[in-house]
C-alpha positions as CSV (number, residue, x, y, z in Angstrom):
1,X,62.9,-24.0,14.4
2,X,60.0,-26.0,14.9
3,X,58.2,-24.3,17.4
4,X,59.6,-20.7,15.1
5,X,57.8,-22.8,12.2
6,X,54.4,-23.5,14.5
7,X,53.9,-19.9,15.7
8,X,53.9,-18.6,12.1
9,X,51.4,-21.1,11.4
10,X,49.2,-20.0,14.1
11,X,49.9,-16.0,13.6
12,X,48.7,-16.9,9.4
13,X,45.3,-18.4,10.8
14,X,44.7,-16.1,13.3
15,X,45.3,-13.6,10.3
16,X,43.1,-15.9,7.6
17,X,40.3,-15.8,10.3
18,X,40.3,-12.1,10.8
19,X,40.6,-11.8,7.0
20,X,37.5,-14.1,6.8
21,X,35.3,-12.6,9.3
22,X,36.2,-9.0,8.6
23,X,34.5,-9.9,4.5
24,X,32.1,-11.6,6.4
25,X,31.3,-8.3,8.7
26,X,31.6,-6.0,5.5
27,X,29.0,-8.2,3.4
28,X,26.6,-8.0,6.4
29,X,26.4,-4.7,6.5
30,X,26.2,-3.7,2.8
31,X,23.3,-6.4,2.7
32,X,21.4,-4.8,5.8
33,X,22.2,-1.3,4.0
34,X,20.3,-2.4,0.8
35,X,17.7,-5.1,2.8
36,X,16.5,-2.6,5.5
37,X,16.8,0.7,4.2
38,X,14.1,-0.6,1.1
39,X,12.0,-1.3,3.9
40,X,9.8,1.4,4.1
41,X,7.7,2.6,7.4
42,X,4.3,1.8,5.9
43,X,5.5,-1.6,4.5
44,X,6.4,-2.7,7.6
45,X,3.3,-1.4,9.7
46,X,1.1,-3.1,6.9
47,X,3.1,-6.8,7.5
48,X,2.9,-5.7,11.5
49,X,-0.8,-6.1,11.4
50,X,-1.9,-7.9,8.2
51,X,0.7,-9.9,6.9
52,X,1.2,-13.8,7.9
53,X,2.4,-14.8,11.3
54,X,5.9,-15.2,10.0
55,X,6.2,-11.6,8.8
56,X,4.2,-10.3,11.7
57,X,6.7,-11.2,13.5
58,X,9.6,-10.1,11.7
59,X,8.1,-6.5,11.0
60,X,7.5,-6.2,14.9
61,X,11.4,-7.1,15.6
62,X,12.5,-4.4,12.8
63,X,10.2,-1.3,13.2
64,X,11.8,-0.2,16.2
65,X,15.4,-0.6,14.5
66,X,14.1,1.6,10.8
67,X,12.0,4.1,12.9
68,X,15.7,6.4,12.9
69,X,16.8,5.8,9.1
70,X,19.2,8.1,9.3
71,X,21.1,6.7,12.3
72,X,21.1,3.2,11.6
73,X,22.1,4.4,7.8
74,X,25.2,6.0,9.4
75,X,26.0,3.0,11.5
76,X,25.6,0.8,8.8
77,X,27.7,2.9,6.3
78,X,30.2,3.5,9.2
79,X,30.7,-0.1,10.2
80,X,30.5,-1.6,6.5
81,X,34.0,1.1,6.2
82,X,35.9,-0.2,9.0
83,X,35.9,-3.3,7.6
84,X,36.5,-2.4,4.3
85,X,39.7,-0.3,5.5
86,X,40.5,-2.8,7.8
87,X,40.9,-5.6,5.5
88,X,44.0,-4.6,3.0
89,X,45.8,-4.2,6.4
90,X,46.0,-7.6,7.5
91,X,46.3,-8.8,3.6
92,X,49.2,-6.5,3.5
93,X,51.3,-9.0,6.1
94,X,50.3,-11.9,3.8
95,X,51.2,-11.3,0.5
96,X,52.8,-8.3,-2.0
97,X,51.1,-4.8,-2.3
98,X,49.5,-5.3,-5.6
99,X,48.7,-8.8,-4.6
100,X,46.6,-7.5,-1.4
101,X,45.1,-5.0,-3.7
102,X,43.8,-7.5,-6.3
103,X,42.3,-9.9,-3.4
104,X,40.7,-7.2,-1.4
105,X,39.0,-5.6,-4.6
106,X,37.6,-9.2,-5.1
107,X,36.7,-10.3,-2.4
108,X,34.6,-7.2,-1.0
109,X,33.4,-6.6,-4.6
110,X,32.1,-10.3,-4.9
111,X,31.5,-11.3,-1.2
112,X,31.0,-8.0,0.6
113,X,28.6,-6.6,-1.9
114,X,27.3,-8.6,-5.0
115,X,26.2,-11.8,-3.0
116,X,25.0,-10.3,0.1
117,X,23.1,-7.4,-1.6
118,X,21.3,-10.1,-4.0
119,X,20.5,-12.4,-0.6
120,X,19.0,-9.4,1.5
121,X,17.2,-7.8,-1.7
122,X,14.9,-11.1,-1.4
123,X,15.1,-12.2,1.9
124,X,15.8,-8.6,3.7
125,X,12.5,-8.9,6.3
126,X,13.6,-12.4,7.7
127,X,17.8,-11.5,7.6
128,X,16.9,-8.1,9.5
129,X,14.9,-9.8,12.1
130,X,17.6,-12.4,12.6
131,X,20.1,-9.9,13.2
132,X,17.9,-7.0,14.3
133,X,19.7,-7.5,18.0
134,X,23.5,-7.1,17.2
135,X,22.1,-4.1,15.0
136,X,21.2,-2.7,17.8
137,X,24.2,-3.1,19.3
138,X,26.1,-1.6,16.9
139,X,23.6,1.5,16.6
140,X,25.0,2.2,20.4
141,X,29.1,1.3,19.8
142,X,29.0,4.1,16.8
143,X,26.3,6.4,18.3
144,X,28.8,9.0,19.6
145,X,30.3,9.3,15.5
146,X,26.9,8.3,13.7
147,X,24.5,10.3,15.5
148,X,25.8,14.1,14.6
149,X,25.9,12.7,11.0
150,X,22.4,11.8,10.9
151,X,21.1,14.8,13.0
152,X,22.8,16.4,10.4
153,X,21.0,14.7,7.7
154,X,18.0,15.3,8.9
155,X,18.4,19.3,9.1
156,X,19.8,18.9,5.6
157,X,17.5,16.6,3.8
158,X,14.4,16.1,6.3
159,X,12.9,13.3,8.1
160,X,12.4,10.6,5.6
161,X,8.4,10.5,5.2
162,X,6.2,7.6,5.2
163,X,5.6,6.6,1.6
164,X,1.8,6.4,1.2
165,X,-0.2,6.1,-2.2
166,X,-2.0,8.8,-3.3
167,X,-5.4,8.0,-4.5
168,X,-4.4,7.1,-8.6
169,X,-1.4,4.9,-7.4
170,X,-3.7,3.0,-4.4
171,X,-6.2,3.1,-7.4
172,X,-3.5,1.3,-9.8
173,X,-2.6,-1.0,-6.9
174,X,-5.7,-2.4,-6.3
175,X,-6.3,-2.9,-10.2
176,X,-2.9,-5.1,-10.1
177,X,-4.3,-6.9,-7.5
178,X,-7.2,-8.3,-9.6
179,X,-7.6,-11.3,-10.9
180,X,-7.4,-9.7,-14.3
181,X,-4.1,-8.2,-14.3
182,X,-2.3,-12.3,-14.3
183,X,0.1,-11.3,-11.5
184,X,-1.7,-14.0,-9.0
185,X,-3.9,-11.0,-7.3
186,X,-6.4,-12.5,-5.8
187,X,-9.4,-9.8,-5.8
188,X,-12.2,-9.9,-8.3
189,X,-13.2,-7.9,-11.0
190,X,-16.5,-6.3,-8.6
191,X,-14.3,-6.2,-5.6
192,X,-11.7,-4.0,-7.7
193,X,-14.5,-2.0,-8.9
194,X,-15.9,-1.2,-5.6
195,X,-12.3,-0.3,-4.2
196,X,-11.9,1.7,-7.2
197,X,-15.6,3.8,-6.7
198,X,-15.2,4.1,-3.7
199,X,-11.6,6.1,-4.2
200,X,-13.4,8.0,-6.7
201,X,-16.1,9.2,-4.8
202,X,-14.2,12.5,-3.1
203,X,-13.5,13.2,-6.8
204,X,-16.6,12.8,-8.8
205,X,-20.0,15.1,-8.1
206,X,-23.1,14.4,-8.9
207,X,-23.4,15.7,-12.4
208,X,-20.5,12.7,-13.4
209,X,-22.8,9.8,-12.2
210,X,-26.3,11.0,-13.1
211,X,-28.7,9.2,-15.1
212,X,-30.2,11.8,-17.8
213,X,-33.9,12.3,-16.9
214,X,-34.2,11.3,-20.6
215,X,-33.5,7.9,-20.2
216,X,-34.8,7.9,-17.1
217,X,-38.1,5.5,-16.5
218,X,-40.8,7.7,-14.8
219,X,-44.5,8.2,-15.2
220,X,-46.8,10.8,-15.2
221,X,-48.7,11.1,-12.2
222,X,-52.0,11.3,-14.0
223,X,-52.3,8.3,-15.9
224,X,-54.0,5.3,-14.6
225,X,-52.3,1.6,-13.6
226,X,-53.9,-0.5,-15.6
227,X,-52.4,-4.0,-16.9
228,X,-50.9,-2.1,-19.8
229,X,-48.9,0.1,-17.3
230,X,-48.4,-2.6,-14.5
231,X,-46.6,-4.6,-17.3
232,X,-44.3,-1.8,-18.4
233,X,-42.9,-1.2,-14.4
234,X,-42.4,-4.6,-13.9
235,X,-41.0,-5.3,-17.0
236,X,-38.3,-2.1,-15.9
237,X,-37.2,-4.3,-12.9
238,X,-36.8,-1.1,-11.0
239,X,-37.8,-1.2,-7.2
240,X,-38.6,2.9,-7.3
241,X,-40.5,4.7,-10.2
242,X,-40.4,8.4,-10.4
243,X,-42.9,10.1,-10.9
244,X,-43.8,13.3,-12.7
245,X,-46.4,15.8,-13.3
246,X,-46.8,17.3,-17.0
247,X,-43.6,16.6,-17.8
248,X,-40.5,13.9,-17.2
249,X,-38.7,17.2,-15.8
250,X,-40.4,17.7,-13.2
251,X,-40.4,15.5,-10.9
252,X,-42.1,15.1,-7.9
253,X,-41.9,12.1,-5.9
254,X,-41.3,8.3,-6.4
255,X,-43.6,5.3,-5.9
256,X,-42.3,1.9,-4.7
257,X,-43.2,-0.6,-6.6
258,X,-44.0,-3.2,-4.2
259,X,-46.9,-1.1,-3.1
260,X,-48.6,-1.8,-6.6
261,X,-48.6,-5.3,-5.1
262,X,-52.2,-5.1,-3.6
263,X,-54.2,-3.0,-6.7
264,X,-55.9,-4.8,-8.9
265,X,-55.0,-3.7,-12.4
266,X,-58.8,-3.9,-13.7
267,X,-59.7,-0.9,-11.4
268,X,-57.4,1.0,-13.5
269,X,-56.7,3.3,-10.0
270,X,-54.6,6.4,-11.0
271,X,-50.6,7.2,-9.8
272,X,-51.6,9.3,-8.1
273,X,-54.0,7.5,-5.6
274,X,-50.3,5.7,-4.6
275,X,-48.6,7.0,-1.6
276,X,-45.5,9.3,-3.3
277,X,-42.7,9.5,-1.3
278,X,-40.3,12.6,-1.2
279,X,-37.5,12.3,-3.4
280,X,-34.7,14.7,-2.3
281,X,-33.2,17.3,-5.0
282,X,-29.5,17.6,-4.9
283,X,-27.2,20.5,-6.8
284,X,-25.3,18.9,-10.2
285,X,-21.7,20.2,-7.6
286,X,-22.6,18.3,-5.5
287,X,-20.0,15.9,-4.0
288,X,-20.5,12.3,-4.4
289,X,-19.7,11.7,0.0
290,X,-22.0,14.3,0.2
291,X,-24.9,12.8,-1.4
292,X,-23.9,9.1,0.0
293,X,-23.8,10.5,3.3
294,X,-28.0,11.9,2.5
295,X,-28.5,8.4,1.3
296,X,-27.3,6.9,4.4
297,X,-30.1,9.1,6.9
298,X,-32.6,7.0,4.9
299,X,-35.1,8.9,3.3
300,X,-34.0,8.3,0.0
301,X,-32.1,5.7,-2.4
302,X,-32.6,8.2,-5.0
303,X,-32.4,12.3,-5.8
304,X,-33.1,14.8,-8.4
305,X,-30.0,16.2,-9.7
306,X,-31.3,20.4,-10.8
């Protein structure tokens, strides 16, 4: 009786154990369902070659497993079911019908999806990594069942596509990044600015940016630089002065001020004595790359918009 007594003792752990690591098994994979699949392609590229050593790391170990969502979704899904069925079957031998029901609903509800889905929701990159070999383990034990399912899926719904920003939302991304938005960002306000001009520019032509000649500085080529009109460029703080003949709309070159450094104000020379430089005219369609990309030849910091 004794040893009838020990070898029922030994058959209940064995079955406890498989019981154990079966919930174990199930909560693994509905974690690495939620953990990895969030992951997306770009994510992981960025923390591949930006993010801290840590992450680095981690993204390197899990790209290769996510680049085939669809197959390691169907191994996932496939595994996480063969432990779910699996389990009421060795609660069965334990206890009554309704009682293996009850247990089973709890303990996969509780501890094969609640806890692990809230675990790998927050620490997903460093669980995948840890496990990223045995998943691909698995990936080859179901390939034969989970690969016509997601060749399948892939006719049916399409490759899943990288998830890049358009221009607004990389635009709204940077801005949440700033300083000002109180989420710890840690740009500043002219480094969000610039990020956010320079996003603009293949939107925005030249008529959108413009300074109206109206409240433009500019003098007439024919008047004279004495201390009166010295006074007034300097006071302007502008490094180029446009310059006009007749009238402020038509323009036809621009001085730079730091050659007025060597005329003597008392000799009253005129503008025109100055050497003008060409100031380029640009159409009011024109895009803003377009115009940047003149800018950059260096003739000009400045154009005529006609």
């Amino acid at each position: 009786m004794a040893v009838q007594y020990e070898c029922c003792d030994v058959e209940f752990s064995k079955r406890v154990l498989i019981i154990v690591l079966l919930v174990i098994f199930a909560g693994l994979m509905s974690g690495l369902t939620l953990g990895l699949m969030s992951l997306s392609l770009v994510d992981l590229e960025v923390l591949a070659k930006s993010g801290t050593p840590h992450d680095r790391n981690n993204a390197a170990r899990i790209l290769p497993v996510v680049r085939n969502q669809h197959l390691l979704l169907c191994t996932l899904l496939i595994c996480n079911a063969v432990a779910m069925e699996a389990l009421p079957v060795f609660l069965d031998s334990l206890v009554v019908w309704w009682g293996a029901i009850l247990i089973a609903v709890t303990l996969i509800l509780l501890f094969g999806e609640i806890i692990p889905q809230s675990i790998c929701s927050r620490h997903g990159l460093a669980i995948g990594a840890t496990v990223a070999p045995a998943v691909r383990v698995l990936v080859w034990i179901c390939f034969p069942v989970a690969y016509p399912i997601s060749k399948l899926l892939d006719f049916l719904l399409g490759h899943r596509h990288e998830a890049l920003f358009h221009r607004a939302e990389l635009k709204t991304l940077v801005n949440l990044h700033g300083h000002e938005a109180g989420k710890g960002g840690e740009l500043t306000h002219h480094e969000t600015t610039i990020i956010a001009g320079a996003l603009e520019l293949s939107e925005k032509i030249a008529s959108d940016v413009m300074t109206l000649i109206t409240e433009t500085f500019c003098v007439d080529i024919n008047l004279k630089l004495d201390r009166y009109l010295m006074n007034l460029i300097m006071e302007n703080g502008h490094s180029r002065v446009p310059v006009y003949y007749e009238q402020p709309t038509n323009i036809i070159g621009l001085i730079l001020v730091k050659n007025l450094l060597t005329i003597d104000p008392e000799d009253e020379a005129p503008v025109k004595s100055v050497t003008l430089r060409r100031i380029p005219r640009v159409p009011e369609s024109m895009p803003l790359y377009d115009i940047l990309n003149e800018f950059q030849k260096g003739h000009s910091h400045m154009a005529v918009v006609v």
